[in-house]
Residue, then its C-alpha position, 0 to 999 in steps of 0.5 A: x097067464x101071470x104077468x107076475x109072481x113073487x113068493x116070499x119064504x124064510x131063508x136063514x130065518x129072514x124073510x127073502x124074496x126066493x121067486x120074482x117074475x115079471x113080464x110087459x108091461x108090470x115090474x118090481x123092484x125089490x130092493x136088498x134092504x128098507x130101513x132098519x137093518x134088524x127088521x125081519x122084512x121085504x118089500x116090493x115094488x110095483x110099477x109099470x112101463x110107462x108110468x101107468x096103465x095103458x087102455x086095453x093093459x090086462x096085468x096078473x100077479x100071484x104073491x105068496x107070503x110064508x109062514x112067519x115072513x113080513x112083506x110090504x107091496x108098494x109103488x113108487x108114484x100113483x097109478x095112473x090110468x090112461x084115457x080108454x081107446x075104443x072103449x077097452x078097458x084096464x084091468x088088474x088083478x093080485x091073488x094072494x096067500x099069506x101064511x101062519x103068523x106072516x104079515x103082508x102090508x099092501x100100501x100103494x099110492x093111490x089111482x089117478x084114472x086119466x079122462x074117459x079112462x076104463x079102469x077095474x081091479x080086483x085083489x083076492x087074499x087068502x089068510x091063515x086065521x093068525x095072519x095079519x094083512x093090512x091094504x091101503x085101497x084109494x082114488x084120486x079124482x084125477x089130474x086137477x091141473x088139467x081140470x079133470x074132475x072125476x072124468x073117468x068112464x069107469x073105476x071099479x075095484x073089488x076086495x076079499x078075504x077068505x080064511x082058510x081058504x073058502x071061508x068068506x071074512x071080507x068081500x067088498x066092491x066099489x063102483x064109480x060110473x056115470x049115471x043117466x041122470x048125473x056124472x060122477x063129479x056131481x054126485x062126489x060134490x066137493x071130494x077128490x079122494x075115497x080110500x079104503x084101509x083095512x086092518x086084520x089079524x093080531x099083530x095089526x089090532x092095537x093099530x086099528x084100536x087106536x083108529x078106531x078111536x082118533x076117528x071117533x074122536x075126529x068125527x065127534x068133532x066134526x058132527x057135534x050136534x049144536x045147541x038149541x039156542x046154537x041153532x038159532x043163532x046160525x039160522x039168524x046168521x047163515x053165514x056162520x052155519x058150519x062148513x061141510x067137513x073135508x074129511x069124512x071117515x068111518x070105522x066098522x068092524x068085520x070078522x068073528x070077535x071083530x079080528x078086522x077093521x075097514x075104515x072108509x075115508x072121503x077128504x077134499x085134499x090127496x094131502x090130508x089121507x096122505x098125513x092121516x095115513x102116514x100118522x096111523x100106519x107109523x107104528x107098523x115102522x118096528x114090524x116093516x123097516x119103515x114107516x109107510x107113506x113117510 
């Protein structure tokens, strides 16, 4: 059984939140009205008693967006998973269906899984083939504080999109685990966040026209390939070598006539995505009220 269900449909010609359920340990919070009070826009927050996601914690939600509505899922701090008891793990799923010309944004903080945490989630979209969906889907290496660093047991998360129902448009899984040979923090070297965005549909493609591009332009930058004369000037003098980059990011299209985009993103600080996100996603501020990660 759903620990969640919102649906969200057009009410007086405004998007209105016309069913909202939940039960332990998941609660939203669906506040009358985000920015702009001329924006035609909800949004909902998900949070969980406690604070995060208990070992053993097996969390359901069902979101409906209709058609020509625009919503936004969020959280109000990272996720946090707890350290697994007896080897259980935590999971959480969301299906979602959005209608013709409707957008959703699902733009959360990102997961922290605490030591020997057990973690795995999977989101599942189903999309009209003129809706617009972006998601924001990121890890942190955990609590640096307490010299956690990839310590967890297990993060998997799982993404897909089908159009029209059962037409596949985007299926994507990531896995994190140790291996027999090495841990996971020595295969991440010195990156403490992964994260994923995904853009899809009309009202989102200048967005990703324009990521498209700064990433080029970044990692362009960040990976010239020197001169020959350069290069022998760095091997006499190592020091001056370049640094490995702190943040990586890539940009593929997906989809027939490249209707979406996935970016993927490795960076040292949780700051920099932070301020990459916030940079990118401000322009979606006329469509949703408020600018995300603001």
């Amino acid at each position: 059984m759903e620990t969640g269900i919102v649906e969200v449909e057009k009410v007086g010609e405004k998007s209105t939140v016309t069913r909202c359920f939940s039960k332990y340990p998941l609660k939203f919070i669906v506040p009358r009205k985000m920015g702009c009070s001329k924006t035609d826009a909800v949004w909902i927050y998900s949070l969980t008693y406690g604070g995060g996601i208990v070992s053993g914690d097996s969390i359901s939600c069902k979101l409906t967006v209709g058609d020509g509505c625009t919503a936004a899922l969020t959280t109000q701090a990272s996720t946090k998973v707890y350290k697994s008891v007896g080897s259980k793990c935590s999971e959480q799923f969301l299906e979602v269906r959005i209608g013709s010309n409707a957008l959703l944004a699902v733009i959360p903080d990102p997961v922290t899984c605490f030591s020997t945490a057990r973690y795995s989630q999977k989101q599942v979209f189903r999309v009209a083939s003129d809706s617009s969906l972006v998601i924001v889907d990121w890890i942190t290496s955990g609590r640096h504080e307490r010299g956690e660093k990839w310590d967890f047991g297990l993060y998997k998360s799982t993404n897909q999109i089908f159009l029209e129902e059962d037409q596949p448009l985007f299926l994507d899984a990531v896995l994190l685990e140790p291996g027999s040979i090495t841990s996971i923090a020595e295969r991440m070297q010195d990156y403490h966040v992964i994260a994923m965005i995904i853009f899809l549909g009309p009202k989102l493609k200048p967005i990703l026209n324009e990521v498209q591009d700064d990433v080029k332009r970044m990692m362009s930058q960040s990976f010239s390939v020197p001169s020959s004369t350069s290069r022998h000037y760095m091997k006499v003098n190592s020091d001056l070598a370049p640094a490995k980059p702190t943040f990586i990011a890539s940009c593929s299209p997906f989809g027939p006539k490249g209707i979406g985009g996935v970016v993927r993103i490795a960076a040292v600080t949780t700051e920099s995505v932070y301020k990459f996100l916030q940079r990118h996603l401000a322009s979606m501020e006329p469509l949703l009220g408020s600018s995300p990660y603001r």
